[in-house]
N, C-alpha and C positions, 0 to 999 in steps of 0.2 A: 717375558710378558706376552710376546706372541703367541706361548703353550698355551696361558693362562686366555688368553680368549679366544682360543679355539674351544678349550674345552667347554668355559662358561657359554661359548653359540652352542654346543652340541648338545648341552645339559637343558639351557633355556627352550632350546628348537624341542628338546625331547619330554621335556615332565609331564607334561600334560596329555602323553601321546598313553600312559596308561591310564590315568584316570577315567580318559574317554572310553577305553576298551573297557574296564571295569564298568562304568555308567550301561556302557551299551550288553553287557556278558550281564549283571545284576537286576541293574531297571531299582537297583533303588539307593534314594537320595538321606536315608541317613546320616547325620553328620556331617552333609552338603552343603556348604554355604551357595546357594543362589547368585545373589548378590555378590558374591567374590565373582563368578565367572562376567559381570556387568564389568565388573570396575578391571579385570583383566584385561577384554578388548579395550575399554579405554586408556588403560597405563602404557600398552602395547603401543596402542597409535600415538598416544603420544613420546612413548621414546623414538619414535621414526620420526616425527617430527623434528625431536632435539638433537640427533644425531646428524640432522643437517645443518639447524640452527647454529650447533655447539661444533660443526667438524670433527663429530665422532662415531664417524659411519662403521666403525665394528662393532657398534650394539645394531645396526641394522637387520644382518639375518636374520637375530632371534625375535627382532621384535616384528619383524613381517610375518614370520610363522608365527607367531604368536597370538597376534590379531586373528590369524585365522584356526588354529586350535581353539584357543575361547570361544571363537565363534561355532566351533561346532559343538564341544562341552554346551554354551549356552542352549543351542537349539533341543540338544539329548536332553535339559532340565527341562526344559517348555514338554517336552512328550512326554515325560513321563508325570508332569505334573502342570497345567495349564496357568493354575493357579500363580507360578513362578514366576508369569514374563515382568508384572510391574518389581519386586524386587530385582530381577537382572536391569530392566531400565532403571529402575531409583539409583541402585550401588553403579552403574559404570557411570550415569549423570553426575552423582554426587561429587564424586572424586574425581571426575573428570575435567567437570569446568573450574576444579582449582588450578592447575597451572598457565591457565588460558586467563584468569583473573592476572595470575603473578607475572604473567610476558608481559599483558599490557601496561602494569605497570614499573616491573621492573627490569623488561627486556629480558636476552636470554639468562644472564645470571640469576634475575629472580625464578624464573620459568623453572633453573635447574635445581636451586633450590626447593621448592613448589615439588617437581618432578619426583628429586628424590625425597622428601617426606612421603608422598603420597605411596610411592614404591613398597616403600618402608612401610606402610598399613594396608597396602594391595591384601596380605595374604590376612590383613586381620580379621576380616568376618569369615574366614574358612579358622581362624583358631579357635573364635567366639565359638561357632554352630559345633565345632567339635569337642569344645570342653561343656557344652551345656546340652549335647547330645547323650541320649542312656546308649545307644547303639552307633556302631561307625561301621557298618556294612558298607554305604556308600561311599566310602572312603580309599583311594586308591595306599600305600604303602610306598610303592616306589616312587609315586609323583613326587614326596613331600620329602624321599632322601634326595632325592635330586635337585629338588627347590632349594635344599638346605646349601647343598654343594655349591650349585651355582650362586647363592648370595653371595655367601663365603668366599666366593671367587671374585665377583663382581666390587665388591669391598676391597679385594687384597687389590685389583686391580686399578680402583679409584685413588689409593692412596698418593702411588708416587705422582699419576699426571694431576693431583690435590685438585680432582670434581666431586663436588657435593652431592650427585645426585648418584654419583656410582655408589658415595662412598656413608651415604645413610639410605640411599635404597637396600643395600648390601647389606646392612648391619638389621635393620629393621627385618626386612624378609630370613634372617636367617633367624632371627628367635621369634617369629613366629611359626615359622618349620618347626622348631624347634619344638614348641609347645604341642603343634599338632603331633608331630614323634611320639613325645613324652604318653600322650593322652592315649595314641594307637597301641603303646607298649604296656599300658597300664590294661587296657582292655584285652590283652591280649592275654595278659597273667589273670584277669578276674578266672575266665570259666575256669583254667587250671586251679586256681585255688577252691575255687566252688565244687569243684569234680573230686577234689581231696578232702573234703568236709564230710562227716557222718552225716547220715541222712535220718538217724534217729536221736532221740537226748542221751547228751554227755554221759548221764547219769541216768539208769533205766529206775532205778529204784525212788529217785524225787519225779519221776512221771508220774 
């Protein structure tokens, strides 16, 4: 188990480390959820929260790196598009002050429950903007096998200490990787099949 979270800090501390190179190499936000990079810094802060709450300081690493990769992903969407900042504040507000409603009422157990739902729909407006996007330029490739890995990991990981938040954070973020995958690999087969397509009719003689 102590493999298993080394690798998920290494993977969590790293996904986001291309995407940003990609935002920064491109300059463009196809496909880019905004609002996911909001609700990032906030899911971040608040696992470093709950990792002291809950006395499970080996999600700490990644979520201090993490707080601050979002935070530079966010600032790369505000330049290259100004218009961005109120969705990055709406999405990290939104989902943010949910587990802060479910501490106070139901301490940390509801916090983690709270925590990990949220986790679990972290990556969802980066699936949404991706499946209702015509182009995924801005779209990193390795961020999102990586994101995948680490859920996946993150889940196997919650099982046996039976935490909610590891263990439907995990499950949730891994099929919404999932989706976004699916969506990068389907865009990736169009132009190949469009570049194998005749460029005049089937049939020259019904022309």
């Amino acid at each position: 188990m102590t493999f298993l979270l080394i690798v998920a800090n290494i993977l969590g501390a790293g996904m986001v480390v291309p995407q940003v190179i990609h935002l920064h190499r491109y300059r463009s936000l196809d496909g880019v959820s905004s609002a996911w990079t909001g609700v990032g810094i906030a899911m971040n802060a608040w696992w470093i929260i709950y990792a002291f709450g809950a006395d499970i300081l080996g999600v700490l690493p990644v979520s201090i790196l993490g707080v601050a990769l979002y935070a530079t992903m966010a600032a790369q969407v505000i330049r290259i598009d100004r218009r961005q900042i109120r969705p990055v504040l709406m999405g990290g507000l939104a989902i943010g002050s949910v587990p802060g409603v479910a501490l106070a009422i139901g301490g940390w157990p509801g916090a983690g429950l709270a925590i990990g739902l949220c986790y679990g729909i972290q990556f969802a407006p980066a699936a949404i903007a991706a499946v209702r996007s015509e182009r995924l330029t801005g779209i990193s490739a390795p961020t999102w096998i990586m994101a995948f890995t680490e859920a996946v990991i993150w889940a196997i990981y919650g099982l046996p200490i039976n935490d909610p938040a590891l263990i439907l954070g995990g499950v949730g973020g891994s099929i919404a990787s999932a989706i976004i995958l699916i969506r990068l690999a389907s865009e990736t087969r169009a132009p190949k099949a469009r570049r194998g397509m005749p460029s005049g009719p089937l049939n020259p003689g019904m022309a």
